[in-house]
C-alpha positions as CSV (number, residue, x, y, z in Angstrom):
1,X,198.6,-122.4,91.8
2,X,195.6,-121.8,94.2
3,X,192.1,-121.2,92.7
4,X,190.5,-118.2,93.4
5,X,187.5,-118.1,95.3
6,X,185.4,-116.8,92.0
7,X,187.2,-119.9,90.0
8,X,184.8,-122.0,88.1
9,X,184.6,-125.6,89.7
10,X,187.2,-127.7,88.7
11,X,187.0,-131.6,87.5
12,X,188.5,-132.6,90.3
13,X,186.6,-130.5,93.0
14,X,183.8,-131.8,91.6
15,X,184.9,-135.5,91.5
16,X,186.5,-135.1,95.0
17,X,182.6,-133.8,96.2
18,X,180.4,-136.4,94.1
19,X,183.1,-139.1,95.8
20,X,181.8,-138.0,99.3
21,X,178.2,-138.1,98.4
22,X,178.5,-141.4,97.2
23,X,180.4,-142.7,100.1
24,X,177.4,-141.8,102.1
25,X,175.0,-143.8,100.2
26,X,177.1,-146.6,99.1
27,X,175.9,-149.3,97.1
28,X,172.7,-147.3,96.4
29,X,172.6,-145.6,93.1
30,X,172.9,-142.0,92.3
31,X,172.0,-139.9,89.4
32,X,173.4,-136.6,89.8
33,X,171.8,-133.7,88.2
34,X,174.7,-130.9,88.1
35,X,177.2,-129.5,90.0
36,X,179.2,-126.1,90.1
37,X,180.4,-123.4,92.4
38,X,178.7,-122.3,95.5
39,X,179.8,-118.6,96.1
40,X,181.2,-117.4,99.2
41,X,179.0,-115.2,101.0
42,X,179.3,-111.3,100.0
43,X,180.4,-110.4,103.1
44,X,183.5,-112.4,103.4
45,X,184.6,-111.7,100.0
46,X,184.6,-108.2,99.8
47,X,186.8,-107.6,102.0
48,X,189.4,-110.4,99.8
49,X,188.3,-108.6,96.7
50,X,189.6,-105.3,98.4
51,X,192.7,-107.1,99.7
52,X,193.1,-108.5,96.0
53,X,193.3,-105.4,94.3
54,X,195.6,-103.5,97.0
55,X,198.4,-106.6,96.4
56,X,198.0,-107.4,100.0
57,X,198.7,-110.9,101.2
58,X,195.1,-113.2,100.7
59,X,193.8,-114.7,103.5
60,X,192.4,-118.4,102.3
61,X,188.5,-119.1,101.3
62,X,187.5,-122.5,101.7
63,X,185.9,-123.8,98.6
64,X,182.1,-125.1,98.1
65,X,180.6,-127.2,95.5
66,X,177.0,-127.5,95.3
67,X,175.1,-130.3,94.1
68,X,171.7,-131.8,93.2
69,X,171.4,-135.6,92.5
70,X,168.1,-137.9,92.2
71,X,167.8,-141.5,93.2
72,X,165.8,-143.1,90.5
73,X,162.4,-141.5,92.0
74,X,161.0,-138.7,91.9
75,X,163.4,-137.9,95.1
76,X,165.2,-135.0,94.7
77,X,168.3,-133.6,96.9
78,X,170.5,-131.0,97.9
79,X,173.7,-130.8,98.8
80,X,177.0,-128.2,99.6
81,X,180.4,-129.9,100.0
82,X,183.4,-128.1,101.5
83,X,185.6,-129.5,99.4
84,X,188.6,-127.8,101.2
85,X,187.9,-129.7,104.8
86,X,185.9,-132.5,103.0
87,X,182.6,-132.2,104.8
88,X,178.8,-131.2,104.3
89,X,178.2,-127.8,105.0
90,X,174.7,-128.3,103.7
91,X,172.1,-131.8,102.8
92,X,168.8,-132.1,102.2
93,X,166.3,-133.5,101.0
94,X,163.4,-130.9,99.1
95,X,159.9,-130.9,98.9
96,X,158.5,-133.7,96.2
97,X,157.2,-130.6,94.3
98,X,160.3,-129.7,93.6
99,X,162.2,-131.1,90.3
100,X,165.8,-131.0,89.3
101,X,167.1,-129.9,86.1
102,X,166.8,-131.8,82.7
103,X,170.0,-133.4,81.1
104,X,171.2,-134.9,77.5
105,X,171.7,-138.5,79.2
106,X,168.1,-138.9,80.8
107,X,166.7,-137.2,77.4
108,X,168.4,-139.8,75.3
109,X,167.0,-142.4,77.6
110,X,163.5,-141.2,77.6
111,X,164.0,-141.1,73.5
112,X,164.8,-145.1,74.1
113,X,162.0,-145.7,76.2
114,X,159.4,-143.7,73.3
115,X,161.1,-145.9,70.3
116,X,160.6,-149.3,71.9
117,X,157.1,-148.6,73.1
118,X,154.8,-151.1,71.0
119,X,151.7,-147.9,71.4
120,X,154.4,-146.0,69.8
121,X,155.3,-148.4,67.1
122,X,151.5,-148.5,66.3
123,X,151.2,-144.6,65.6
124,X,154.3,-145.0,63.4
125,X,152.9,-147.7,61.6
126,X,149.0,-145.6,61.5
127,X,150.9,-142.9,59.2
128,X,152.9,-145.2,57.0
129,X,156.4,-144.6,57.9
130,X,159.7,-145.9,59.0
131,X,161.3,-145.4,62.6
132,X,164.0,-145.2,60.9
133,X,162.8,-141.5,59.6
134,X,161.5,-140.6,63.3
135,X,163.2,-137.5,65.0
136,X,162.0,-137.1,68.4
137,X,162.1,-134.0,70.3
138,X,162.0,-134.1,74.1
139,X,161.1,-131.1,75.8
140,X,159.9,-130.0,79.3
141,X,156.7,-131.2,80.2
142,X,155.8,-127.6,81.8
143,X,152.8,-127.4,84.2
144,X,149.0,-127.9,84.7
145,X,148.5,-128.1,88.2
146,X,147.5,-132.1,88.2
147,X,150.2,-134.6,89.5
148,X,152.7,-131.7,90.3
149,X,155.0,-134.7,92.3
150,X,155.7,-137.0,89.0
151,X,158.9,-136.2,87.3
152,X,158.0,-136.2,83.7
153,X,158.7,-134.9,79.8
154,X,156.8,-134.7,76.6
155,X,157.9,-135.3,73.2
156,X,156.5,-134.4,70.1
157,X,158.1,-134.0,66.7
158,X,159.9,-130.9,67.2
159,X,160.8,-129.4,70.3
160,X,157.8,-131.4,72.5
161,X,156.5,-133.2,69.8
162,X,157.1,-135.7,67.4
163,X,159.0,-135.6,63.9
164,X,160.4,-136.8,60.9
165,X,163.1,-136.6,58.5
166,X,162.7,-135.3,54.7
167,X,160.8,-138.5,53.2
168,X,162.5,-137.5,50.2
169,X,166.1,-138.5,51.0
170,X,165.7,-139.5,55.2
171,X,168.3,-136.6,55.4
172,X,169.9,-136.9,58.9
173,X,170.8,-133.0,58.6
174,X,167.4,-132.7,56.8
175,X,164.5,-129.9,58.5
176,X,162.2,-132.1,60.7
177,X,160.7,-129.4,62.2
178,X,159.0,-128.8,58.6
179,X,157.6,-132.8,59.1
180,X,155.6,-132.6,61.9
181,X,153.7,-136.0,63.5
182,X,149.7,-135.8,64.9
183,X,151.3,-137.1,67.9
184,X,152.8,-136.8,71.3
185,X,154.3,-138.8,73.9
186,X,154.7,-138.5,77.5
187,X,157.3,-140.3,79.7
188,X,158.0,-140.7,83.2
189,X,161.3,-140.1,84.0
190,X,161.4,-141.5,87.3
191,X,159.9,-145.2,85.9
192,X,161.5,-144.2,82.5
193,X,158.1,-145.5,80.9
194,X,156.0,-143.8,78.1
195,X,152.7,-142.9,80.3
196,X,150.1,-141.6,77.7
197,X,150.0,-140.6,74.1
198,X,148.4,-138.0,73.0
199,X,147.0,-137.1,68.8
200,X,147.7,-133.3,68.9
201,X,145.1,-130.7,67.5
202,X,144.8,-129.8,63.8
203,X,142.9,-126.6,63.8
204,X,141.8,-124.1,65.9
205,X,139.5,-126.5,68.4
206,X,141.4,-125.9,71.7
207,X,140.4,-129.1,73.0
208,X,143.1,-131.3,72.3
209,X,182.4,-113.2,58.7
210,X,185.6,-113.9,60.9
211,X,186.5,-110.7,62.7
212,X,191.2,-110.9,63.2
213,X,192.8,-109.7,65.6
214,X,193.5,-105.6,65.0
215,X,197.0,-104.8,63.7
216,X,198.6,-103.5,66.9
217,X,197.3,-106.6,68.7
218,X,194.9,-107.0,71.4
219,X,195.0,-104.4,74.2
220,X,193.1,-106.5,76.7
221,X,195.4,-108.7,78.9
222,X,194.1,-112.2,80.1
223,X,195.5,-113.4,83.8
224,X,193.9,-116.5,84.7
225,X,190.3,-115.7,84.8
226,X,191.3,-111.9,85.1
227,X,190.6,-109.8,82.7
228,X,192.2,-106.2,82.6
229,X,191.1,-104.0,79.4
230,X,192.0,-100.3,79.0
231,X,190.6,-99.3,82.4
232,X,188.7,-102.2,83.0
233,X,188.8,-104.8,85.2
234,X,186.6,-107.6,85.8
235,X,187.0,-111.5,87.0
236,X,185.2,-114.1,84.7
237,X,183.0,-117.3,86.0
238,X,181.6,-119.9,84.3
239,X,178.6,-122.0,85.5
240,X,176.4,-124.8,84.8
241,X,173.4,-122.9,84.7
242,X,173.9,-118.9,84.0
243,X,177.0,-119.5,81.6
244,X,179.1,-116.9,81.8
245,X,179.5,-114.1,84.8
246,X,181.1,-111.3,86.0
247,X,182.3,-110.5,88.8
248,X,184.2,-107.4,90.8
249,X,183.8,-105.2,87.6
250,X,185.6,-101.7,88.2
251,X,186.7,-99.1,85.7
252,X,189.6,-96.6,86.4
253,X,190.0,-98.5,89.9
254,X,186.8,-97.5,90.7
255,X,184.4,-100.1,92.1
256,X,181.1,-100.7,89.4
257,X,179.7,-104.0,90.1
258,X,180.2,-107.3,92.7
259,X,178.6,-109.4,89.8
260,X,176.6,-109.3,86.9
261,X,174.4,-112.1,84.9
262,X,171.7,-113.4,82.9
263,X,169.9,-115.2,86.1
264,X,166.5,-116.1,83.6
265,X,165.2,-116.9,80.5
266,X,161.8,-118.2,79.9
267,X,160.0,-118.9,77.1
268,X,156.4,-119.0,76.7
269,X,154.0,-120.0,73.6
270,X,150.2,-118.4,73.1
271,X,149.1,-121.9,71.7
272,X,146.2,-122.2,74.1
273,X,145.3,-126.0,72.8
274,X,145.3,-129.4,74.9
275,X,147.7,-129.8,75.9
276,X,149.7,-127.5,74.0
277,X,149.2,-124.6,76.6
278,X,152.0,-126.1,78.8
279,X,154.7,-125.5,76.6
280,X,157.1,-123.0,77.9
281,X,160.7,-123.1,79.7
282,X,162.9,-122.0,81.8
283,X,166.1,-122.3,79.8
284,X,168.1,-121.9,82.2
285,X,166.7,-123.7,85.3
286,X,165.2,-126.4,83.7
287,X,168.8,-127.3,81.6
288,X,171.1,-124.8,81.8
289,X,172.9,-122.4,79.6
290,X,176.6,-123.8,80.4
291,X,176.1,-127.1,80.3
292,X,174.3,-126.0,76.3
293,X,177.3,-123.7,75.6
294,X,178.4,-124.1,71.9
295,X,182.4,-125.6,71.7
296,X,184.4,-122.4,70.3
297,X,188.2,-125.1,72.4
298,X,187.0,-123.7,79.3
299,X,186.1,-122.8,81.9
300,X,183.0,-125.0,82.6
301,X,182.7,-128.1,84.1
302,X,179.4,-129.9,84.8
303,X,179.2,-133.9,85.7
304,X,178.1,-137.1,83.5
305,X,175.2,-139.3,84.5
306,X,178.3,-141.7,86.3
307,X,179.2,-138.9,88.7
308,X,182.3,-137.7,86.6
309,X,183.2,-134.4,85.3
310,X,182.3,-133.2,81.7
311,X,184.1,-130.4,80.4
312,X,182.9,-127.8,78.5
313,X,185.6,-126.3,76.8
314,X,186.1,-123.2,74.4
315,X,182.6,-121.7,75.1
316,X,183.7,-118.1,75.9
317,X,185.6,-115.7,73.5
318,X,187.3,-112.3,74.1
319,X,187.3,-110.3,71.4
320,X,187.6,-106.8,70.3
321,X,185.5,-105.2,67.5
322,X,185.3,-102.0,65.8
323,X,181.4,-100.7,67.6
324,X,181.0,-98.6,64.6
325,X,181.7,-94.9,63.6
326,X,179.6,-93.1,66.2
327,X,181.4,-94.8,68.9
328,X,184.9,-95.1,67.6
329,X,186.0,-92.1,66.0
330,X,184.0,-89.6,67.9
331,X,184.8,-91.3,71.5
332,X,186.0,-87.4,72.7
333,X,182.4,-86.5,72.7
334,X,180.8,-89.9,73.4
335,X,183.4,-91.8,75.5
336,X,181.8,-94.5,77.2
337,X,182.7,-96.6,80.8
338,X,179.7,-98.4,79.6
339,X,178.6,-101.6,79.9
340,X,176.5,-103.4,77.3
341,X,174.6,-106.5,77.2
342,X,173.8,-108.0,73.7
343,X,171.3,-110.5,72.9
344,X,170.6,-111.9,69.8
345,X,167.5,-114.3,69.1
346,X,167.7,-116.4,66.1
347,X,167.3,-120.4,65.5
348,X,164.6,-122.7,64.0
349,X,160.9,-121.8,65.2
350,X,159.2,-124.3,67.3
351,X,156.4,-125.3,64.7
352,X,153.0,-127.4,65.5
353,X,151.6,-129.6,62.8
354,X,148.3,-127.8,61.1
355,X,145.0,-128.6,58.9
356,X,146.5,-127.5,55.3
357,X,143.3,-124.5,55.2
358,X,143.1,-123.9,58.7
359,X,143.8,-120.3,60.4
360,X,144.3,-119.9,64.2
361,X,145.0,-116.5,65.8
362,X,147.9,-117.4,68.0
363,X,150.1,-118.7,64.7
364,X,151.8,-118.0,61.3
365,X,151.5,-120.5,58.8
366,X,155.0,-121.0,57.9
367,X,154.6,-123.9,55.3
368,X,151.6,-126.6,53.9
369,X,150.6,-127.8,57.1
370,X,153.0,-126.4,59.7
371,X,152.3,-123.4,62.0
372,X,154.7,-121.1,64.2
373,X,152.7,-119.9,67.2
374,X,153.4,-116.7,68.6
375,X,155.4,-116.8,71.3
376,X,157.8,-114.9,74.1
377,X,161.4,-114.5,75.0
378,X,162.0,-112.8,78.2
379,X,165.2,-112.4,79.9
380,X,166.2,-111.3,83.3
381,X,169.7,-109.3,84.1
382,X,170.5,-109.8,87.8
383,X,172.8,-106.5,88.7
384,X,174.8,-106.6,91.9
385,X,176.2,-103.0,92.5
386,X,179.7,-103.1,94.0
387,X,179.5,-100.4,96.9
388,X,177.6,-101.3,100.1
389,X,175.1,-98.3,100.1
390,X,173.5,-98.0,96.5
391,X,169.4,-97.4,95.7
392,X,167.5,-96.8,92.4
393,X,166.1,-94.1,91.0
394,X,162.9,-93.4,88.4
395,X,162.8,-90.4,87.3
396,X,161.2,-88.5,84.6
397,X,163.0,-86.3,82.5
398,X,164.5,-83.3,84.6
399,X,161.7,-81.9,86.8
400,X,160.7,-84.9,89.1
401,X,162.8,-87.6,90.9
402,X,161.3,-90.5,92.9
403,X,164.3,-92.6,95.3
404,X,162.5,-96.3,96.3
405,X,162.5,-96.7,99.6
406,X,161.2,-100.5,100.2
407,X,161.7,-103.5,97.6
408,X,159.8,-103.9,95.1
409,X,158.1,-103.9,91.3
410,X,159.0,-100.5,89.6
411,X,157.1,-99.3,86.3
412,X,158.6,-97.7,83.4
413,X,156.6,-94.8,81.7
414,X,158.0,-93.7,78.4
415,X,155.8,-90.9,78.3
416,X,157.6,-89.4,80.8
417,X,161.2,-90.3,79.7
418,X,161.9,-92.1,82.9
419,X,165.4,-93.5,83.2
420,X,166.4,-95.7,86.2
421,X,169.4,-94.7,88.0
422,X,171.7,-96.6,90.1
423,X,172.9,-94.2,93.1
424,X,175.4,-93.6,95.9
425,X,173.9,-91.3,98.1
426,X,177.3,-91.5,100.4
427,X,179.7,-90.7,97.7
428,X,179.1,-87.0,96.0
429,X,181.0,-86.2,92.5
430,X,182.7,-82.9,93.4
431,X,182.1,-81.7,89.7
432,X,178.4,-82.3,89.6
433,X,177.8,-82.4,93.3
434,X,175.6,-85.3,93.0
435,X,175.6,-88.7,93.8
436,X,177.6,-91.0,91.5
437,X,175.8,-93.6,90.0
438,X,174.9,-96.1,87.0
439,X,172.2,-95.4,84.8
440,X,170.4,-98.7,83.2
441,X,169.2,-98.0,79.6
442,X,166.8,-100.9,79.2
443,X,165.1,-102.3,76.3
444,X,162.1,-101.3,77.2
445,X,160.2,-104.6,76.3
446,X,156.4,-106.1,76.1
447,X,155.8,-107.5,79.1
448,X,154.4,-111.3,79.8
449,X,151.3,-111.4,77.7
450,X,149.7,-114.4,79.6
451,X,146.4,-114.0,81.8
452,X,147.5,-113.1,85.5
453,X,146.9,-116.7,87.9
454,X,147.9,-118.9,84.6
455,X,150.1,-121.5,85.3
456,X,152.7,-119.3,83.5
457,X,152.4,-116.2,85.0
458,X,152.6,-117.9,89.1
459,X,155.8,-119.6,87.8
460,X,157.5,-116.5,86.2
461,X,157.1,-114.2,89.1
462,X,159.7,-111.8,87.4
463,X,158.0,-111.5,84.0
464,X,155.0,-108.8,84.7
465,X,157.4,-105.5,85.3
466,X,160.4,-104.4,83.7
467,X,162.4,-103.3,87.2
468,X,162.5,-105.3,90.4
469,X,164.7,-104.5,93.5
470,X,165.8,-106.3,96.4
471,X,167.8,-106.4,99.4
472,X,170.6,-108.5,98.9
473,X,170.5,-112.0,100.2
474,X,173.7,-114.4,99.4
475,X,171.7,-117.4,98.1
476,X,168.8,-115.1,96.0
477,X,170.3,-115.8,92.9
478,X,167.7,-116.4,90.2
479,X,164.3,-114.7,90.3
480,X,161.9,-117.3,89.7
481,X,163.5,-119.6,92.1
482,X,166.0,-122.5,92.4
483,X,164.1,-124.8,91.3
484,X,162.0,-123.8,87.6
485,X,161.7,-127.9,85.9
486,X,157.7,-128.5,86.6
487,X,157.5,-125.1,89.4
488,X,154.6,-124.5,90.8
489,X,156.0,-120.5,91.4
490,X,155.9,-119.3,95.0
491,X,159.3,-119.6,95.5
492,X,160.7,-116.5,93.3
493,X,161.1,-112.8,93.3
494,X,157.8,-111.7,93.7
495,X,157.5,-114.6,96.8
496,X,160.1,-112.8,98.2
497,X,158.9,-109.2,98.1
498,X,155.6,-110.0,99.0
499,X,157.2,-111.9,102.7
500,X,159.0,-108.4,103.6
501,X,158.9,-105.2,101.5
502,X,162.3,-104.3,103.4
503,X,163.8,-101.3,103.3
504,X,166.4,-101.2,100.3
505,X,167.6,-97.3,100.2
506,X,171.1,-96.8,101.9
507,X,171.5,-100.7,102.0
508,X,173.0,-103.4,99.8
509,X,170.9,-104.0,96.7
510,X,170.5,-106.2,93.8
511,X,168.8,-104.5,90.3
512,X,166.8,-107.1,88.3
513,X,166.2,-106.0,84.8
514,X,163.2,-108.1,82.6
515,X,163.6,-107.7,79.0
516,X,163.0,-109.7,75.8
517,X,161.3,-110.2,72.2
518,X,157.5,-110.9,71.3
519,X,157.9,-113.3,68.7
520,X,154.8,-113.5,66.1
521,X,156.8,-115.5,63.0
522,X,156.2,-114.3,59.8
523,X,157.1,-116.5,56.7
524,X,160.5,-115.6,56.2
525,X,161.4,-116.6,60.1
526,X,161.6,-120.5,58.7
527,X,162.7,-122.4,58.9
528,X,165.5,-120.8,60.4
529,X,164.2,-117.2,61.7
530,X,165.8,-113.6,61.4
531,X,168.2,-112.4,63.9
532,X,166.5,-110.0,66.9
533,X,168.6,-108.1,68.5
534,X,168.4,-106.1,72.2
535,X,170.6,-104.4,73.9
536,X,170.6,-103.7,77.4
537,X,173.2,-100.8,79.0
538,X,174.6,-99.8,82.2
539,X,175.9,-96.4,81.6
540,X,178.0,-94.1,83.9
541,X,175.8,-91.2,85.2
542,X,177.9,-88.5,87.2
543,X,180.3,-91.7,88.0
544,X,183.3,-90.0,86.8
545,X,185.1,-86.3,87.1
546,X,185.3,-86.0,83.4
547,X,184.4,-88.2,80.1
548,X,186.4,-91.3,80.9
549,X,187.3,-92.3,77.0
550,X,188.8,-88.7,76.3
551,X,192.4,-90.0,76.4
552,X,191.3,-92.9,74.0
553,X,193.7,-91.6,70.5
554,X,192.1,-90.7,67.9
555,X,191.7,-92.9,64.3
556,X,194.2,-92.2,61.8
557,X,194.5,-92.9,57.8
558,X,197.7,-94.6,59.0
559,X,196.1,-97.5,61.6
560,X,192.6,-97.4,59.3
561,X,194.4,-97.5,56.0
562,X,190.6,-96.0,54.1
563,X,190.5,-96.6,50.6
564,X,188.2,-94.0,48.0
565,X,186.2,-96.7,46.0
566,X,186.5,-96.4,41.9
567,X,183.8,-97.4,39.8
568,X,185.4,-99.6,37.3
569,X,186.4,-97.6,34.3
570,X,184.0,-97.2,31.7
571,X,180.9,-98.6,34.3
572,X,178.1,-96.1,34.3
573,X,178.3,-96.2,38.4
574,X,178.0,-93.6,40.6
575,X,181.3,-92.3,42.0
576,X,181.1,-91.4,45.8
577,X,180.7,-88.1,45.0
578,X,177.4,-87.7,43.3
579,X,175.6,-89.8,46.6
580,X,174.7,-86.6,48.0
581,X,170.9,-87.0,47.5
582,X,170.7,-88.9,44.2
583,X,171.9,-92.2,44.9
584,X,168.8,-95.1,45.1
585,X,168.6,-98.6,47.0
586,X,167.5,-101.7,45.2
C-alpha cells in the first residue's frame, strides 16, 4: 500500500534518509537530533486533496524527510532528503546561533557527566548525603545574551536544578521536587563537561474513570490515517515536534481547514533571581511534544542517538464522549460543526529551594522550605483555512465591522464583545447573503507578563497579542521560529510581519491564536497541581444553509436507560423531589 503524502514518516523512510546522510560523511560521527515529515508544498497538494476526495486517479508526490543532526560541536545542520529519488533536495549548514532540539540520550549523558564530576561530589558531600539519593533534573539552559554560540543545559534539583529523594525511605517513586538542593550545575553539551556550579538563592536577594465504547458502537470509521465521523472528515499526522495534526478537515463535504495544530508552547517563570531568570521553554522546539507523547499501544516515529528509528506507539486515541446535556440532548437548537480544542494543565509545579521564613513576591510557599514561583503557559493554535481566498474579521458586537487588510497583530477588546471571524468574501450563503465563514471563540487569555526587550519577550515573538495573521508561506510553520533551544528571537512571527506587512485580504491566510494559563500556585497545587482547563473553538458562522446537527436523533429512555434515584428506605435523605430550592452542599 502507498503512503499518502500527509503519512507520518515511516521507520524505514527515515532509516533509508539518515543512511544517505551518513554516506556523505563517512567515518565521521553523527548525532542526529530528529527527523519527520517535510510537507509538500500547499500548492501541489490541493489540487491531490481535491483529486482525493472526488475518487479520481492520484497522481504520485514524492516523499521528503527532514532532518537535523550535530557533529559533536556546537555545529548544527539541516537537511531535506527525497526519499523517493534518494537525493538532497535541501543541506545546510545554520548559523552557530542556532541550536537543535534537546533529547533523552544527550540528557542522560549530561546527567553522567554531573554525577562523576569531583566539584559535584564535593557539594554532595557539603550537605551530608548519598549520590545514591541524588535526582537530577536537566532542563534547558534558556538565554542571557552572553556566549549565545555554546550548546549548553542546566540542572538543578527539579526541573533545572538539583534534587533528592525522600531521606526517609530513598523512595525511587518518592516527590523530589519537595527535596530541593542549594545548587546547580551547568554542562556543555558539545564537550559534555560540567562548566560551572552555581549555590542558588535562598530568599528574596535577586543576586544569585475509563469512558467504553457506547452501546451501538462507535460511529466514527478509521481508514488508514482517515478519519470519517458523522459528517466529518479529516486526515491525521503525527510529528516529532507538534504531536498530533490535522489536516484537510471538511464537514458535510464542505472544505473547513488545510491543517490545524498546536505550533507553540512556551513556558515562562517570574523568578527574577541569578540566574533563575533564564528559566523558561519552548516545549515544543526545544524537545518536542511527539517524541514526549505518553504510550496509550502509532503513528510517530522519531530517530535514536545511532541514527535508527524509535517508535512511538499508542499516543493518539479516538474516542467518543457524551459533551454533556446542553450539547447532547438539545443538539436541534444548538447543533454544532464545531471544532474544539481542549487543553488541560496539570503536573508537579517546578519548585525552587527557599529560606524556611522568607517571603518573595513572585512565589507560593508550597511546603517548609520550597517555593512555586508564579509562572506562564502560553500556547499558540496555527489555523490554516482550507479555501484559497479567506480574511479575518474583528468586530464588535452588531454595529461595527473592521476586515484586516495587511498582516499583522490584532487586539481583542471585551468591552466591545469583539469576535474574530474567519471569512469568504467569494462564496455568499444564499440564506444569509453573507460571506461564509469560521468564527474563533478564544480563551481570551493574560497575555506575556514579562518587560518588553527581556530576553523572553524577543524570543516569544507570538506571546504579546492574542491574534496574529499571515500570508501563507509553505515552510512558516511555528511562530517563534524553527529554531527555539537557546533563540535569540528574530526569526519568528513578529520578524516576519515586521519584513512585509503584505496584503492578506482575498489571499491565502494562516490564523494564529495565543492563549494560555497564568499560573500563581497556591498550596493545594502540590505537589501535584489542580487541573486548568481552556478551551479554544472554531465555530461555523453563516458556513451552512441550516443548523447542521438537526438530523442528529434525539436521546431516548431506551439508548440512555435513566434511572430515578431512591434514598435507601428508612434514610432521612432527600428524594429528588424536594431539591427544588431546599437541597444544601457540603
Amino acid at each position: 500500500m502507498s503512503l499518502h503524502p500527509l503519512d507520518p514518516a515511516t521507520p524505514w523512510e527515515i532509516q533509508r534518509a539518515t543512511n544517505l546522510v551518513k554516506k556523505a560523511y563517512e567515518g565521521t560521527e553523527l548525532h542526529f537530533k530528529a527527523a519527520g515529515l517535510e510537507e509538500p508544498p500547499k500548492r501541489g497538494l490541493v489540487p491531490f486533496l481535491d483529486t482525493e476526495r472526488n475518487n479520481h486517479p492520484l497522481p504520485l508526490i514524492s516523499r521528503y524527510i527532514s532532518l537535523w543532526y550535530i557533529k559533536r560541536t556546537p555545529r548544527l545542520f539541516e537537511v531535506i532528503v527525497d526519499v523517493t529519488d534518494i537525493q538532497f533536495i535541501h543541506h545546510a549548514e545554520l548559523p552557530r546561533d542556532f541550536h537543535g532540539p534537546v533529547n533523552s540520550l544527550e540528557m542522560n549523558e549530561a546527567v553522567q557527566v554531573v554525577m562523576a564530576d569531583p566539584r559535584v561530589k564535593e557539594e554532595i558531600k557539603r550537605l551530608k548525603i548519598g549520590d545514591t539519593t541524588v535526582v537530577l533534573g536537566p532542563w534547558d539552559y534558556g538565554v542571557d545574551g552572553e556566549e549565545t554560540q555554546r550548546r549548553r543545559t542546566q540542572i538543578e534539583q527539579h526541573l533545572v536544578f538539583m534534587y533528592m529523594r525522600n531521606p526517609k525511605n530513598n523512595d525511587p517513586d518518592s516527590n523530589h521536587y519537595g527535596f530541593l538542593l542549594d545548587f546547580m550545575v551547568t554542562v556543555d553539551l558539545s564537550e559534555m563537561k560540567v562548566e560551572k556550579i552555581t549555590r542558588l538563592p535562598l530568599g528574596s536577594d535577586q543576586t544569585a474513570t475509563p469512558i467504553g465504547s457506547p452501546p451501538e458502537g462507535a460511529s466514527f470509521a478509521v481508514k488508514g490515517r482517515l478519519i470519517q465521523w458523522g459528517k466529518w472528515r479529516f486526515r491525521v499526522g503525527f510529528d516529532w515536534r507538534e504531536g498530533m495534526t490535522l489536516h484537510d478537515v471538511s464537514f458535510d463535504g464542505k472544505n473547513t481547514f488545510y491543517r490545524l495544530c498546536l505550533s507553540q508552547m512556551f513556558v515562562t517563570y517570574g523568578d527574577p533571581r541569578n540566574p533563575i531568570y533564564r528559566k523558561g521553554a519552548f516545549d515544543l522546539g526545544n524537545v518536542g511534544a511527539g517524541v514526549t507523547a505518553n504510550n496509550l499501544m502509532s503513528m510517530a516515529v522519531s530517530l535514536r542517538k545511532d541514527a535508527g528509528p524509535a517508535p512511538r506507539p499508542n499516543v493518539i486515541c479516538i474516542h467518543e464522549i457524551d459533551n454533556g446535556i446542553q450539547r447532547k440532548h438539545t443538539n436541534h437548537r444548538t447543533g454544532k460543526a464545531a471544532l474544539t480544542f481542549e487543553t488541560r494543565a496539570t503536573g508537579i509545579l517546578s519548585t525552587q529551594l527557599i529560606n524556611k521564613d522568607a517571603k518573595v513576591p513572585w512565589g507560593t510557599p508550597v511546603a517548609d522550605g520550597v517555593m512555586a514561583p508564579y509562572h506562564q503557559h502560553l500556547f499558540n493554535l496555527r489555523i490554516d483555512p482550507a479555501d484559497a481566498y479567506i480574511n479575518p474579521l474583528g468586530t464588535g458586537y452588531i454595529t461595527e465591522q473592521t476586515i484586516l487588510n495587511r498582516a499583522g497583530p490584532v487586539g481583542d477588546d471585551i468591552s466591545k464583545g469583539r469576535v474574530f471571524t474567519i471569512l469568504n468574501e467569494n462564496v455568499e450563503n444564499p440564506v444569509s447573503l453573507t460571506p461564509i465563514g469560521y468564527k474563533l471563540v478564544s480563551h481570551r487569555p493574560q497575555m506575556l507578563l514579562v518587560q518588553p526587550a527581556s530576553w523572553h519577550w524577543r524570543r516569544s515573538e507570538s506571546c504579546e497579542t492574542p491574534i496574529w495573521v499571515t500570508k501563507y508561506n509553505d515552510r512558516q510553520l511555528f511562530p517563534a521560529g524553527n529554531y527555539t533551544n537557546q533563540s535569540l528571537g528574530g526569526t519568528g512571527i513578529k520578524s516576519w510581519i515586521e519584513k512585509s506587512r503584505d496584503v492578506v485580504r482575498n489571499e491565502d491566510i494562516v490564523v494564529w491564536h495565543t492563549f494560555g494559563f497564568t499560573h500563581n500556585p497556591c498550596v493545594e497545587d502540590f505537589p501535584i497541581m489542580l487541573a486548568e482547563i481552556a478551551q479554544v473553538r472554531l465555530v461555523p458562522y453563516n458556513f451552512c444553509l441550516y443548523n447542521p446537527a438537526i438530523d442528529v436523533p434525539p436521546s431516548n429512555q431506551d439508548s440512555n436507560q435513566s434511572t430515578e434515584y431512591k434514598a435507601p428506605e428508612g434514610s432521612q435523605s432527600s428524594t429528588p423531589s424536594d431539591c427544588f430550592g431546599n437541597c444544601r452542599s457540603y
